[in-house]
VONU-688443 format. One record per residue: x, y, z of N, C-alpha, C in turn. Coordinates in steps of 0.2 Angstrom, whole numbers, plus 5000, padded with zeros to 4 digits. Example, Ala and Ser with C-alpha at 12.3 -4.5 7.8 and 13.67 -1.06 7.14 Angstrom:
// VONU-688443
506649725039506249785039506649845039;506449895035506849955036506450005039;
// end
This chain:
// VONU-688443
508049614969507349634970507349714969;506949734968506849804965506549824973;506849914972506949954975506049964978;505749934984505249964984504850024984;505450064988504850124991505050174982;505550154979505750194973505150184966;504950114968504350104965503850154964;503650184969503050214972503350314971;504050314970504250394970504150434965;503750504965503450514960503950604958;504650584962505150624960505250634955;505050724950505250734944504750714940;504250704943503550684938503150734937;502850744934502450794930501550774930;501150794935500650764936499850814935;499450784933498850844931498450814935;497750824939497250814940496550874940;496250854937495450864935495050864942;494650924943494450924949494650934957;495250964956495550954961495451024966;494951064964494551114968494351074976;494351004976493750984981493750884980;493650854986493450804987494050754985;494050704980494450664979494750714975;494750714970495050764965496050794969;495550844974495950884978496450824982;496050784986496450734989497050714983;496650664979497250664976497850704974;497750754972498250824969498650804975;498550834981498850804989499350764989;499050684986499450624987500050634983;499750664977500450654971501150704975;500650744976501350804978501550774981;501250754987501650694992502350664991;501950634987502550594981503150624979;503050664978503450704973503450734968;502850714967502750754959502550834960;502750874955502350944952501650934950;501050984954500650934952500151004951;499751004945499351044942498651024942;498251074948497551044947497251104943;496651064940496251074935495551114936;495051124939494751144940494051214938;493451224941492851274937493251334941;493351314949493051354954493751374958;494151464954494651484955494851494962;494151494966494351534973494651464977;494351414976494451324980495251304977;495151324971496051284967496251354971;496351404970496851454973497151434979;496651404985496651404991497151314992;497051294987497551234989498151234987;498351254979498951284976499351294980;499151374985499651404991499651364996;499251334997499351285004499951235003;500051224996500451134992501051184992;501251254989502051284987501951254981;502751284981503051274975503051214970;502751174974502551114970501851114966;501451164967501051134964500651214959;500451204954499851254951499351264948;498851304948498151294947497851334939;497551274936497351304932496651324931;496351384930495551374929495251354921;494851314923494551284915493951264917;493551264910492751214910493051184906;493451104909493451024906492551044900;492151044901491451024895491551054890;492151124890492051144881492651104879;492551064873492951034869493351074867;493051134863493451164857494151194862;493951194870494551224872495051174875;495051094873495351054874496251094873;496451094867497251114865497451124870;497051224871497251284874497451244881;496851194886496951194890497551144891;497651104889498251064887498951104889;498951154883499651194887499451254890;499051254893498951294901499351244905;499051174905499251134908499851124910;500351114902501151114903501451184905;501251234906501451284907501851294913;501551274918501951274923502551244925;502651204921503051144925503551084919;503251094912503351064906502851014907;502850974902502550924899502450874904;501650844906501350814908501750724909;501750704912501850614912501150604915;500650624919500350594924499750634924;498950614920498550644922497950624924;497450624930497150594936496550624934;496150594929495550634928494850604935;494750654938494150664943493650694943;493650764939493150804940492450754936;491950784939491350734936490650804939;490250764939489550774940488950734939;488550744945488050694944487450724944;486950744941486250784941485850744942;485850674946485250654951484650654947;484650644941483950654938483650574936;483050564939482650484939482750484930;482550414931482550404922482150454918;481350464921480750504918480850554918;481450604921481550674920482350694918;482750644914483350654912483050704905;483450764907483450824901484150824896;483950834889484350834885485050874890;484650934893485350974893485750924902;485350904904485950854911486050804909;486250784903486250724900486950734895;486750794891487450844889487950834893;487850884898488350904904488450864906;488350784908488450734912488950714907;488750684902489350654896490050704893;489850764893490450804892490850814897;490750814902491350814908491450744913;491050704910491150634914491650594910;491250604904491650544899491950594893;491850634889492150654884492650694887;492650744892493350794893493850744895;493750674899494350634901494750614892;494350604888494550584883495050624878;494650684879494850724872495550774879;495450784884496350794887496850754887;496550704887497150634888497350634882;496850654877497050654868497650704867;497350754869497750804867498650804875;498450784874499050764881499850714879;499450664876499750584874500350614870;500350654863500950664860501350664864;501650724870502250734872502350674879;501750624881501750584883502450504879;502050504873502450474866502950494867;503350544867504050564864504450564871;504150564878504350524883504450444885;503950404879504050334881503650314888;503350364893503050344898502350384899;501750354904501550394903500950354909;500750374915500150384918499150384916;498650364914498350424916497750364920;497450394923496950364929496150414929;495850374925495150384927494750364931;494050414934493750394940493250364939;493050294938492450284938492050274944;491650224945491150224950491050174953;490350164957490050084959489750104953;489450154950489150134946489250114938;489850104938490050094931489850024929;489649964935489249914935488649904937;488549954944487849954946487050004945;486649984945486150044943485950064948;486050144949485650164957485150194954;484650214962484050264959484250334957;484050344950484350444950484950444947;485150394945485650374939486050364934;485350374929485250364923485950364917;485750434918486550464916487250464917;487250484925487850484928487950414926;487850354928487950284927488050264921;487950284916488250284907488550324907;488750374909489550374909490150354913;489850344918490450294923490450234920;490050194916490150134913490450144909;490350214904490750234898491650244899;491550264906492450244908492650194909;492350134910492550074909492950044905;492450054899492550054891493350104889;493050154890493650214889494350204892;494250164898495050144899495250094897;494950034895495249974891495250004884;494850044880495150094875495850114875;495950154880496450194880497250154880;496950094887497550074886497650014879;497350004877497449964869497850014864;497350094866497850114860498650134864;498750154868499250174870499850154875;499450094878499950054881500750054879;500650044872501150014868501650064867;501750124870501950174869502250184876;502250144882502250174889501850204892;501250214889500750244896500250214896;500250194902499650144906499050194906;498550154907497850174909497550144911;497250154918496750134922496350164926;495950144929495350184932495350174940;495050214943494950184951494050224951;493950154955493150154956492950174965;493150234965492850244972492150214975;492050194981491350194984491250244988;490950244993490650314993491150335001;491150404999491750425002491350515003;491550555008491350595008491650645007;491350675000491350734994490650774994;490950824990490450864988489950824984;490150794980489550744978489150694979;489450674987489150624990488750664995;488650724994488250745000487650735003;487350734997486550694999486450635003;487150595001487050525005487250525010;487850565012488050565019487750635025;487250655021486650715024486150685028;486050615025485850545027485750495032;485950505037486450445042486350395040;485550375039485250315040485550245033;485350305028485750305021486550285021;486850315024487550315025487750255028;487450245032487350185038487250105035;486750095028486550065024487150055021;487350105018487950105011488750065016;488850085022489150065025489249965028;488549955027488349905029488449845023;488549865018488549845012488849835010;489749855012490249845012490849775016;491249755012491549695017491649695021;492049785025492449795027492049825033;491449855030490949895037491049955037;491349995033491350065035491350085027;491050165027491550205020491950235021;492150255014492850245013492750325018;493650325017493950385020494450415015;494550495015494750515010495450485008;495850495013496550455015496650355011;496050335012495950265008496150265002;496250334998496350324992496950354988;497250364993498050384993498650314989;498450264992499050204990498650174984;498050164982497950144977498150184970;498050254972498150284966498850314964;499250324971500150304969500250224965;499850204966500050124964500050144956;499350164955499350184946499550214945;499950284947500350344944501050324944;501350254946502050254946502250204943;502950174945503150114940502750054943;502750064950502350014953501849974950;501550014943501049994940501049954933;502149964933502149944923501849904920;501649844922501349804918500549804924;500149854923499549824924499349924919;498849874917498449944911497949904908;497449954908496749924904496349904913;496449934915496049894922495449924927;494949914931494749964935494749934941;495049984945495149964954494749974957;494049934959493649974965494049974973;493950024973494250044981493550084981;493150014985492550034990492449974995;492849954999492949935002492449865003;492549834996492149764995491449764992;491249844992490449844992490349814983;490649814981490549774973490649694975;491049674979491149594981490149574984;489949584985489349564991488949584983;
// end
């Protein structure tokens, strides 16, 4: 029988996360280091990554970028390796949601929804994969949604692009599997972040969304700790091309 807790150790691994200023993002950076991994979060907002980086030590380093400009994909790529060498493990989280009803979806929130929801996870993962390749192994985890299935109100957009990461990790993992690096997704439910704030500003709302789940509660940020060690390690070898919802059943009902 294989070793289980070695399964899950993320000693000497090489980990990136997007987003990691704040809410899941940040948590995860958290979990990995956990693990074991050197872990590089990604981030708009220098003062938020500064403040975790120091908190993590020597394990961990922050880079500032805007994931939506393409043409800076490369650079930020080996910003990324800079600290620590090349990449095995990269946790795409950052996103955005501009809450716009169908009637008032503006070219420019529709731009910036698609740029950093669905094209930045692609075009880094892209520019990432070679030294992934010449490792033989390779991570990466994107976040999709409840809505990558469901339509909410005020979600025109955001939700074509979570459904676009559906697509984009069965993509991924087609083309690259074959190479050692998996790819899979995890579909949080609602969990309290900066971008669920509206709902859980809400009780009643919150209370609803809770009630709608198997389990009866939402999530907890802590909930999403062993799911995504499960896809960042060996634990995962043979599962790629997949999306995990961890929202506690609310897609099962």
């Amino acid at each position: 029988m294989a070793d289980l807790p070695a399964l899950f150790d993320l000693t000497g691994r090489v980990a990136c996360v997007t987003g990691a200023s704040a809410g899941l993002g940040q948590r995860a950076a958290i979990a990995l280091a956990a693990a074991g991994a050197k872990v590089v979060g990604v981030a708009r907002r220098a003062d938020a990554l500064a403040d975790w980086s120091e908190k993590a030590g020597n394990t961990a380093a922050a880079v500032v970028a805007d994931l939506s400009q393409r043409d800076q994909m490369t650079k930020i790529a080996m910003d990324i390796a800079a600290p620590f060498g090349t990449l095995d493990i990269v946790v795409h989280a950052a996103g955005i949601n501009t809450r716009e009803v169908a009637d008032d979806v503006t070219p420019d929130g529709w731009d910036v929804t698609m740029n950093l929801n669905l094209a930045a996870p692609f075009f880094l993962t892209q520019a990432l994969v070679p030294a992934m390749k010449a490792k033989g192994w390779g991570r990466v985890v994107n976040f999709a949604s409840l809505q990558t299935t469901r339509a909410f109100p005020g979600g025109l957009s955001y939700g074509a692009s979570k459904a676009g990461i559906g697509q984009l990790t069965r993509a991924m993992a087609e083309a690259w599997s074959g190479h050692g690096i998996n790819a899979n997704a995890i579909g949080p439910g609602f969990f309290p972040t900066e971008l669920t704030g509206p709902v859980f500003a809400d009780p009643e709302r919150a209370a609803r969304n809770a009630a709608q789940t198997c389990i009866g509660r939402n999530g907890a940020l802590d909930d999403i700790d062993g799911p995504l060690l499960f896809l960042c390690s060996d634990a995962s070898a043979y599962v790629t091309g997949q999306v995990l919802m961890v929202d506690g059943g609310f897609t099962a009902k």
